[in-house]
C-alpha positions in Angstrom: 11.6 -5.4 16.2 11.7 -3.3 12.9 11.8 -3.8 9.7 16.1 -3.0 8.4 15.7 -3.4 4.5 14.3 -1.3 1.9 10.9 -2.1 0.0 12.0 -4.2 -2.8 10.4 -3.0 -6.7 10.8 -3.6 -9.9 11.5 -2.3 -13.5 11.9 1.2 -14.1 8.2 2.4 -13.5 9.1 6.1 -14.2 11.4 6.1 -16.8 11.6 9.7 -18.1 9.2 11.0 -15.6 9.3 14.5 -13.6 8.9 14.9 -10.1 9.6 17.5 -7.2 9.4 16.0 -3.7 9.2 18.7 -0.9 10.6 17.8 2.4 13.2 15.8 0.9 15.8 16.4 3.9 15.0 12.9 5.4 12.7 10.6 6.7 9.4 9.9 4.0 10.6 12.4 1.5 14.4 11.1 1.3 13.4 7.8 1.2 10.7 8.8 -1.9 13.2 10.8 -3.7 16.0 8.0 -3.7 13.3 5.4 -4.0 11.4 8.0 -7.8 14.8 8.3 -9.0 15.9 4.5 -8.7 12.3 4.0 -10.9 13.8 6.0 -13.8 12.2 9.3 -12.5 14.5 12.6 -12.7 13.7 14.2 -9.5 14.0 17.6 -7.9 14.5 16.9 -4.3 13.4 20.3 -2.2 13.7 21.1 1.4 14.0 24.2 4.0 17.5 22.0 4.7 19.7 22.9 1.8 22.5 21.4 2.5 20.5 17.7 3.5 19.2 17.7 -0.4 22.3 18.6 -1.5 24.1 16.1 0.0 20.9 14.1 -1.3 21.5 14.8 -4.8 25.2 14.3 -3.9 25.2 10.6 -3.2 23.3 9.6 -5.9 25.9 7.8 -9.2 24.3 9.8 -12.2 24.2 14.0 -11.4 21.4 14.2 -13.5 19.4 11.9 -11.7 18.5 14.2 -8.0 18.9 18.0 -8.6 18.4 19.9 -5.4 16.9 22.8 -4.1 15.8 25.1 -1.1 12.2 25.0 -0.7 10.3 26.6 2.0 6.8 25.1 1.5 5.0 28.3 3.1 6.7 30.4 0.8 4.3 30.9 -2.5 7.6 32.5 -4.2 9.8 29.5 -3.5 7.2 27.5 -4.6 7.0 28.9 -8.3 11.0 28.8 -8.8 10.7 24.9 -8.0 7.9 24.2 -10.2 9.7 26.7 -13.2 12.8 24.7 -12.2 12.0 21.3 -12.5 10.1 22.4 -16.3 13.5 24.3 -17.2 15.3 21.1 -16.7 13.0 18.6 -18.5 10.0 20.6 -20.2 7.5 18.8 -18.3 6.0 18.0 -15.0 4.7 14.8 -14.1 4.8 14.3 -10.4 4.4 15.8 -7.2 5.3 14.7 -3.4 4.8 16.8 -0.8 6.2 15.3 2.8 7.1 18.6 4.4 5.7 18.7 7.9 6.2 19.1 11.6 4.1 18.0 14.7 3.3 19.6 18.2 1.9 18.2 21.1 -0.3 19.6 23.6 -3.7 20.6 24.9 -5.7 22.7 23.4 -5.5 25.3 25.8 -1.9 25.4 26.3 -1.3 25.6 22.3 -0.4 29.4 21.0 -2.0 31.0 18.2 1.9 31.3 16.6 2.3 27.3 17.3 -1.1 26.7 15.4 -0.1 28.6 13.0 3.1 27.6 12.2 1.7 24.0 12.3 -1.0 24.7 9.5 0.9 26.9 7.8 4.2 24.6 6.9 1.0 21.4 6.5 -1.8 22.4 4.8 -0.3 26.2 3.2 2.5 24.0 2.1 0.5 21.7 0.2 -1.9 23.7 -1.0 0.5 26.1 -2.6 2.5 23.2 -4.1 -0.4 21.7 -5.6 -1.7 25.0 -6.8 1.4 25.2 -8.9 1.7 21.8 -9.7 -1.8 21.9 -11.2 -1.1 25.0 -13.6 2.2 23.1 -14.8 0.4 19.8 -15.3 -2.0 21.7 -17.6 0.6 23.8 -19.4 2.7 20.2 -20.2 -0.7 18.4 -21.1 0.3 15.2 -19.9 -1.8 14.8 -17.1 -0.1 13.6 -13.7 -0.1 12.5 -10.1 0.2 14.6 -6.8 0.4 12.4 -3.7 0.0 14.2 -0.3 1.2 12.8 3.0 -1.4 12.8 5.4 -1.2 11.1 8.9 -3.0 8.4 10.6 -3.7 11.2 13.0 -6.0 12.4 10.4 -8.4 9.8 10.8 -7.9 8.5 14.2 -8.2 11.7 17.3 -5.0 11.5 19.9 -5.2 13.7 22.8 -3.2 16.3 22.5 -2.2 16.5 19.0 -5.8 18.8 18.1 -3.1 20.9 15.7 -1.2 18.2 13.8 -4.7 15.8 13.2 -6.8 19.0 12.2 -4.0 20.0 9.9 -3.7 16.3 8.4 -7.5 15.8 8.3 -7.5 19.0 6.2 -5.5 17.7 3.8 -7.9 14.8 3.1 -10.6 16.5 1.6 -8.4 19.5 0.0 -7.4 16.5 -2.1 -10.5 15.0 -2.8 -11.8 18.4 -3.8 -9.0 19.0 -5.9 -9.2 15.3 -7.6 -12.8 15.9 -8.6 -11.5 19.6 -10.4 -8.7 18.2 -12.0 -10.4 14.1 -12.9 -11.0 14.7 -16.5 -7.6 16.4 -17.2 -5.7 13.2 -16.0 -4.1 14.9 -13.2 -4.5 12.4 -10.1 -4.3 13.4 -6.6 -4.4 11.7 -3.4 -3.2 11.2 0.3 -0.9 8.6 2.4 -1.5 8.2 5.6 1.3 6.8 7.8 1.3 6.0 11.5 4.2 5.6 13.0 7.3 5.5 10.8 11.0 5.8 12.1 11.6 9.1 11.0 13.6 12.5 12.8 10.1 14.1 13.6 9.8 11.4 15.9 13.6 12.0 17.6 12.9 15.8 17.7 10.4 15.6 20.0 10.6 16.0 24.3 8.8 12.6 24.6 12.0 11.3 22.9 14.5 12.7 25.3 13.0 11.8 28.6 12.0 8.1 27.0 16.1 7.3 25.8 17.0 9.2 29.2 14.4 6.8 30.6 15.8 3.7 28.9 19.6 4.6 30.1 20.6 5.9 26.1 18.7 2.6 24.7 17.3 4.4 21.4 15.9 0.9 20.3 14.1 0.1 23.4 12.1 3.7 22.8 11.2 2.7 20.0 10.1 -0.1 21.2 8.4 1.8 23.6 6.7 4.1 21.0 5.4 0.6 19.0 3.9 -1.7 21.9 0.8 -0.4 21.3 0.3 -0.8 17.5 -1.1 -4.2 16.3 2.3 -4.9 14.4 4.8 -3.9 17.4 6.4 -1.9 15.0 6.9 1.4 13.6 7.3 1.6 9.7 10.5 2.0 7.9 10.6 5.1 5.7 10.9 3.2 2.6 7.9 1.2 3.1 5.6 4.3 2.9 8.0 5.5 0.0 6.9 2.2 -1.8 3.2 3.3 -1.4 3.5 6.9 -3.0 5.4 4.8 -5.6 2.4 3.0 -6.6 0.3 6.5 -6.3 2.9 7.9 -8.3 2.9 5.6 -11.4 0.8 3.9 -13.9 -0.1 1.3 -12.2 -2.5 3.7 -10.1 -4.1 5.5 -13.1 -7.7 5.0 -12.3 -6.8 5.7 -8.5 -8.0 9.1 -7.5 -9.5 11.3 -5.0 -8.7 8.8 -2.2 -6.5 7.8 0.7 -4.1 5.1 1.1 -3.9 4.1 4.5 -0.5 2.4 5.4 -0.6 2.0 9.0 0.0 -1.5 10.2 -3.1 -1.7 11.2 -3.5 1.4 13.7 -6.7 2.6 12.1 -8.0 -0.3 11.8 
């Protein structure tokens, strides 16, 4: 059982606001972009996957809403034609999401130096080079603002296996923090989410996925399912429900809320 509909807000709660999202292909960062722009926010929706944000940007009814672009978040260059992108189109810069990221599963000793690499270098280089512009924007604009970077469950709670993804998540916890406390008294906010399981394409892309459908004669539900049983909800999280929590981050309402985590888990930490 899963939850079908998306996380119901109201008002415009970022009317006239900026924000870039990275890894706005699919899963999280889709769901965030559609989810900023339907709260007034224009958005520039980035992602290694040009022709996903496109598309993206596409479906939306007013053009000016989503712009798109292709961001690879290891790439400090492609991060400082985003930034300069999003304050040539609207002279400010207000908000930042970063929910580009990838996972990979296995022991210790059977992970390669490229494959730790590549995993700390597309999670935490990612971030840290988009907040490091994000920050200098912020100041140059003067109107303070709110960077929200998704973390994982899996960097609080250890799984076997995953010593790569959790010490890259974990990472991000306290790069925030630190940041938060530089940046306090300038009114730039930043914090973490922290999502278990959510029903995203990282999950489908993995080889646990295969053999558990091939498992379950093609039954894609009943893997999920699978995946779930042992979470307290029996449940993975929609995308938009963890969109609906970097809302909050995002916006107003959250203006004395910095230098923390939100946990959104169903309970997994608990």
């Amino acid at each position: 059982m899963h939850a079908t509909s998306a996380v119901a807000t109201s008002g415009n709660q970022l009317t006239a606001r900026t924000a870039l999202v990275a890894g706005a292909a699919s899963g999280i960062g889709r769901a965030t972009a559609l989810l900023l722009a339907a709260q007034g926010a224009y958005v520039l929706a980035t992602d290694v996957n040009q022709a996903a944000v496109e598309e993206l940007a596409a479906s939306v009814d007013s053009p000016l809403t989503i712009h798109s672009l292709r961001l690879d978040v290891t790439s400090e260059t492609d991060w400082q034609v985003a930034v300069e992108r999003v304050l040539g189109l609207w002279s400010r810069f207000d908000i930042l999401v970063v929910s580009a990221g990838i996972t990979h599963a296995a022991p210790v000793d059977e992970i390669s130096l490229e494959a730790w690499r590549r995993v700390m270098s597309i999670n935490l280089d990612g971030a840290y080079l988009g907040t490091k512009f994000a920050v200098r924007a912020m100041r140059r604009a003067g109107n303070g603002g709110s960077i929200v970077l998704v973390s994982s469950a899996s960097g609080i709670k250890a799984t076997p296996g995953a010593s790569a993804y959790a010490a890259s998540k974990a990472a991000l916890r306290l790069f925030a923090r630190s940041v938060a406390l530089e940046c306090a008294s300038e009114g730039i906010r930043v914090n973490t989410v922290h999502p278990a399981g959510v029903r995203t394409p990282m999950w489908t892309a993995t080889e646990f996925w295969a053999k558990s459908v091939a498992r379950h004669g093609g039954d894609v539900e009943a893997t999920w399912s699978e995946l779930a049983a042992s979470t307290p909800m029996k449940r993975f999280a929609e995308p938009e429900e963890i969109a609906a929590s970097i809302l909050f981050l995002a916006s107003d309402a959250a203006s004395y809320v910095t230098g923390t985590d939100l946990v959104v888990d169903g309970g997994y930490t608990a």
